[in-house]
C-alpha positions, 0 to 999 in steps of 0.5 A: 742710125749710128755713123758706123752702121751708115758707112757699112751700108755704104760698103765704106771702111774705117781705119786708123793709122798709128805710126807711132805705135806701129798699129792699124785700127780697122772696122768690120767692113775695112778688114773685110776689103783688105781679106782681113779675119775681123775688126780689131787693132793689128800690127802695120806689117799685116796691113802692108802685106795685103796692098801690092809693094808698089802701092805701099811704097808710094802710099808714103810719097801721097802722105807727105805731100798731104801733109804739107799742103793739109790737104787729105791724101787720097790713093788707089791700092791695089789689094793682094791675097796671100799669094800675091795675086790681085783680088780687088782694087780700093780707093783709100781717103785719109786725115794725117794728123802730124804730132806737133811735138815729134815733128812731121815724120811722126803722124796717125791717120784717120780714113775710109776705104772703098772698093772700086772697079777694076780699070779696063785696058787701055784706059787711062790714069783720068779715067780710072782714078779718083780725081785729084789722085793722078795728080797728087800721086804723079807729084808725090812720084816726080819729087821723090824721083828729081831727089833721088837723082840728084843724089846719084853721084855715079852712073851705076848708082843714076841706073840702080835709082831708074831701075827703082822708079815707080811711075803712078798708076802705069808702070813699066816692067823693064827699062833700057838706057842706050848711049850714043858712041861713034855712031852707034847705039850702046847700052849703058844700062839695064833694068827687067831682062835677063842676061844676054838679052841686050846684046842683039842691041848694044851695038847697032848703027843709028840708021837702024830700024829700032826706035832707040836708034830714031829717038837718038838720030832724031831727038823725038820720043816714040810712043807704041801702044800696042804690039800692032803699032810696033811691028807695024812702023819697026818691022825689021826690029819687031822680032827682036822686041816681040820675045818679052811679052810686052804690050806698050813701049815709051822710047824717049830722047835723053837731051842734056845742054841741048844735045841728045846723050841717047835714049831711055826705054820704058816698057809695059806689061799692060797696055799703056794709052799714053795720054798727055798726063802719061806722056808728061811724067815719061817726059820729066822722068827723061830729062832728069835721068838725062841731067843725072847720067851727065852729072855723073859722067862729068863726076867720073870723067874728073874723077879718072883724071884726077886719079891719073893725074895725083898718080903722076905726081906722086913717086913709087917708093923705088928699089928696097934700102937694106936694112930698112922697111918703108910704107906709104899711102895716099888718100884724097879728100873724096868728091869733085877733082880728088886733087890736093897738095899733099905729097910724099917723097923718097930720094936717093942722095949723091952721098948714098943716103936717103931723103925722106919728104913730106908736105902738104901745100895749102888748098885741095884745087887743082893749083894747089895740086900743080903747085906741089907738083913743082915744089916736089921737082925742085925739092928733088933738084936741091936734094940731088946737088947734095944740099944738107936739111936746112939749106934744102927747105930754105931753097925750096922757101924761097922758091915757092915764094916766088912762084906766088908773087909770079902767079900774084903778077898775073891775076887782077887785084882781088882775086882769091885764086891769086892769094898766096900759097904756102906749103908745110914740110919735113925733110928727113935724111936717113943713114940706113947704116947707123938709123941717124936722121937729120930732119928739118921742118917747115912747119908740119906736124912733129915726127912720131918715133915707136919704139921696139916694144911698142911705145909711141911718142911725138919727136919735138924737133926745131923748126922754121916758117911754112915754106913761101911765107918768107924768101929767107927762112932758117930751117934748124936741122935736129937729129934722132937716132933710130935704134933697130925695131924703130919705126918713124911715121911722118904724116900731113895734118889730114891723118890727125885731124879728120873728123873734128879732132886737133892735134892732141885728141887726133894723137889719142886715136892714133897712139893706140894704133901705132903701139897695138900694131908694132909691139910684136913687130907686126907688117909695115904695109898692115900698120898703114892701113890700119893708121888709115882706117882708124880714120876712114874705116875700113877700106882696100889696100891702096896707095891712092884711090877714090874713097865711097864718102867724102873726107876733110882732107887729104892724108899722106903718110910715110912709116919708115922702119930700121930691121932687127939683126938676128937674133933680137937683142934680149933687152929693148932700148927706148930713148928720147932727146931735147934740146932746151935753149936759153931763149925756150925755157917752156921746153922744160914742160916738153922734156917732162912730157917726154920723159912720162911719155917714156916710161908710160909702163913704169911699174911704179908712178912714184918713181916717175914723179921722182925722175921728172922732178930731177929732170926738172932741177937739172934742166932748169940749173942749167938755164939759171947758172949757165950762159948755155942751152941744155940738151936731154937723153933719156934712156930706158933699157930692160925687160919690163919690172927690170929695167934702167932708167938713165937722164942726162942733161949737158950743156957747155960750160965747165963749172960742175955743181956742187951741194949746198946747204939751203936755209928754209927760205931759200929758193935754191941748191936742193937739186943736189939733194934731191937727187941724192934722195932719189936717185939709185946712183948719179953723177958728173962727168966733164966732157971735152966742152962742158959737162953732163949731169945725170942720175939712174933708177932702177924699175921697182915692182913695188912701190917706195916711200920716196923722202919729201914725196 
């Protein structure tokens, strides 16, 4: 007799289970226990639709856990007709066989199926299970319940996963989550009843006659097996509860650090015996639903005052300044005290100017936090006495200097907490009459200056030390003027750099943002949102708020825009300036960068190799023939394909540059010339100290042949 024919008269199934392919083969008599039409291959999907949704979802759990003891995984399923209704209970005995190159997440399984009796109420999980399934499945549940609760990271979502939990062999229709508040019984959450039906017990005194209220008053769990059993020990209460239909209930003790927090009801369509196994899994489930609702109460407790306190500490941006738009936003990093150094700051001036400010102080602790609290204060206070840029930040080095050798004093040698701290900033003071900007910076991240139509480029300016790296520290002032339609973003590292990027591929995800969304003059508060969100993704309109995941950092971001008078000039300017000193001659390779970066839309490329070459020869003629530093202005005004190019280069000495004839080998005197050869017009002009040297060129739309290019 072959093995097939000895298993149908066994009244045993056969089947194999592809993951991979996603198929179920099934002999005559296992399609016939699952109400199937035959033998033959079909899709998982039509399988899984004639076990209960319950026994498939922990069908998975008792899979895994065979696989990693190699052990056979064994079950009880419950099989449902094309209603949903229960025909028939099988016991399922299964080999996964694990693809050892794919992994453990890739298997087949080969296995029999049986029919077995129905249990008979009361029974319990022993009685009526095959042996080693009650086990092997309350396993399976508990280690998947003490993972999901452990990733609960508020009470809402410890709530959503109780409401999921589905205990092996017995589990409950509705539950209940009650907290203790002021001698009272509250309900924090629950799962299985209809609206409004909590509310005869979210406020009841702990001295009442409901097991909730014992289990919270006394720490010990009640168990009722039966409706007799309740009305019988809870008479007063018994009403209350009689209503939804139930058979069983578990009022358990949620115990946390020894302290009962409340308790957790578990109530039973079917009557439940609550033998000692049942008793143990009710009991593990409640002390882990404890330990995550304490865990998440802790979470949101620090996350409230975290939120209040980054709140106090940072400014409203005050009354409007005429003839300026400003936006601002804050983001912390997400997760634990949403507490970190960075800031931002808006400061009226004794001589009717504005201070813009922001930093960002080294670490994401509540130190670092209370550390910018006090350099914020008396960056205000150095502000406020009418201090110019630099005098502000060196103050303001010197002070938070000595509030870390203070802290230093205080801790034991070797402490990390007692490290030095040091803060980077850039302060910025504004005339909203002329746009000018006076900015000193403390090493922070460069500004960025979008024009009116929408080119956007890093503004390289001078700057000194971090603040509190050196008592005394210069902090060399540079000014930008900011033309009507300008927009002047300032922001921490944390804008830049989130997501594994540096400072220049942080500056390619955010360059496209910045013009996009300021090229038609577009809302302040709409482009800082939209900074943010080619970061995080998109989020509310905040200025400070929790964030679903978790960041690297903190971002602080400051957009500052001088209006357009009406009507708007027909020809939008856009202009940049360099100084290049004796001691810096890389900063040439800067100037040309800024000057690409400025005519990034030239109709024509050859014209803007030409106008860096003579940048170049300009610059680098000061340097080599000069005692002095050079400063570059460059302009570009017009409409696109009709516009004017103009370079100036100046520095202090008085002797101007004449033509000369090189020889073949000579390694000088052809700036001239070149410039002759390129340039549509250029020229010196002596100034009061000094001289200027510049050139023009007028956009082309159709490309030149330029001599020598």
């Amino acid at each position: 007799m072959r093995t097939e024919e000895i298993l149908a008269a066994l009244a045993t199934g056969l089947w194999r289970w592809d993951t991979t392919a996603g198929t179920v083969t099934l002999d005559a008599e296992a399609a016939r226990l699952l109400d199937l039409p035959g033998a033959g291959t079909v899709q998982e999907r039509v399988v899984r639709a004639r076990y209960h949704p319950v026994d498939w979802n922990e069908i998975r759990a008792v899979v895994s856990l065979a696989i990693a003891e190699g052990t056979l995984a064994e079950a009880r399923l419950r099989v449902v007709d094309d209603d949903g209704r229960v025909i028939r209970t099988v016991r399922t005995r299964a080999k996964p066989l694990t693809h050892a190159e794919s992994g453990s997440d890739v298997y087949s399984m080969v296995g029999t199926l049986q029919e077995v009796a129905e249990p008979q109420p009361g029974a319990s999980a022993a009685q009526t299970s095959i042996t080693g399934d009650w086990r092997r499945s309350r396993e399976a549940f508990l280690l998947d319940a003490g993972r999901a609760l452990a990733e609960a990271r508020s009470t809402t979502e410890v709530l959503r996963v109780a409401a999921s939990l589905s205990m092996p062999g017995f589990s409950p229709d509705g539950l209940a989550v009650f907290g203790v508040d002021g001698g009272r019984l509250t309900i924090i959450g629950h799962h299985g009843h209809n609206v409004g039906d909590e509310e005869p017990f979210s406020d009841m005194l702990l001295n009442a006659d409901y097991p909730a209220a014992e289990v919270a008053r006394t720490g010990r769990a009640i168990y009722l097996a039966s409706p007799e059993e309740y009305a019988r020990r809870f008479p007063v209460t018994w009403p209350l509860a009689r209503h939804f239909g139930r058979k069983s209930w578990a009022f358990l003790p949620l115990v946390s650090a020894g302290r009962t927090m409340g308790a957790w009801m578990a109530g039973f369509r079917q009557p439940v015996a609550f033998t000692p196994d049942e008793r143990a899994v009710l009991t593990t489930v409640a002390r882990m639903l404890a330990q995550a609702l304490a865990r998440a109460g802790a979470a949101e407790t620090e996350r409230a005052i975290s939120e209040v306190l980054q709140r106090s500490m940072l400014p409203s941006l005050g009354p409007r300044i005429p003839g300026m738009s400003v936006a601002a936003r804050y983001v912390p990093t997400g997760g634990g005290l949403q507490v970190g150094g960075d800031w931002y700051d808006m400061i009226p001036l004794p001589s009717g100017r504005i201070a813009f400010v922001i930093g960002d102080v080294q670490g994401h602790d509540v130190r670092a936090a209370g550390l910018m609290g006090q350099l914020r204060i008396a960056l205000r206070a150095y502000a406020s006495e009418g201090h110019r840029p630099d005098a502000v930040l060196a103050r303001a080095s010197r002070f938070l200097a000595g509030l870390t050798e203070a802290y230093e004093d205080d801790n034991e040698a070797g402490d990390d907490e007692a490290a030095a701290r040091f803060a980077t900033c850039l302060y910025a003071e504004v005339d909203p009459e002329t746009g000018t900007l006076d900015i000193a910076r403390a090493g922070h991240p460069d500004p960025v200056v979008v024009s009116a139509d929408g080119t956007a480029m890093i503004r390289q300016t001078e700057g000194g030390l971090p603040l509190g790296i050196e008592a005394d520290s210069d902090y060399p002032t540079t000014r930008v003027v900011l033309e009507p339609g300008e927009t002047f973003m300032l922001c921490t590292d944390g804008l830049i750099e989130t997501g594994g990027h540096d400072l220049l591929t942080g500056w390619g995800r955010l360059q496209p943002v910045l013009e996009a969304r300021t090229e038609d003059g577009g809302d302040l508060d709409k482009l800082a949102d939209a900074l943010v969100q080619a970061v995080h993704g998109p989020t509310s309109h905040y200025t400070i708020g929790p964030l679903a995941e978790r960041h690297e950092d903190d971002i602080a971001l400051l957009l500052l825009r001088r209006e357009v008078p009406h009507p708007r000039p027909e020809a939008p300017t856009r202009r940049t300036a360099l100084g290049i000193a004796q001691a810096e001659p890389e900063r040439i390779s800067v100037a040309r960068q800024q000057l690409r970066q400025l005519l990034h839309d030239w109709a024509d490329d050859e014209q803007v190799d030409a106008a860096v070459l003579m940048l170049s020869e300009m610059a680098t003629n000061v340097l080599v023939h000069t005692d002095g530093d050079a400063v570059m202005v460059a302009e570009a005004s017009g409409e696109p394909g009709e516009r004017r190019l103009r370079v100036e280069v100046a520095d202090a000495s008085d002797e101007l540059p004449h033509k000369r004839r090189p020889g073949e080998m000579a390694s000088s005197g052809r700036g001239l010339v070149l410039m002759e050869m390129l340039a549509d017009a250029w020229g010196v002009d002596p100034q009061g100290e000094g001289k200027s040297i510049w050139f023009e060129l007028h956009e082309s739309t159709e490309a030149k042949d330029f001599p020598g290019a």
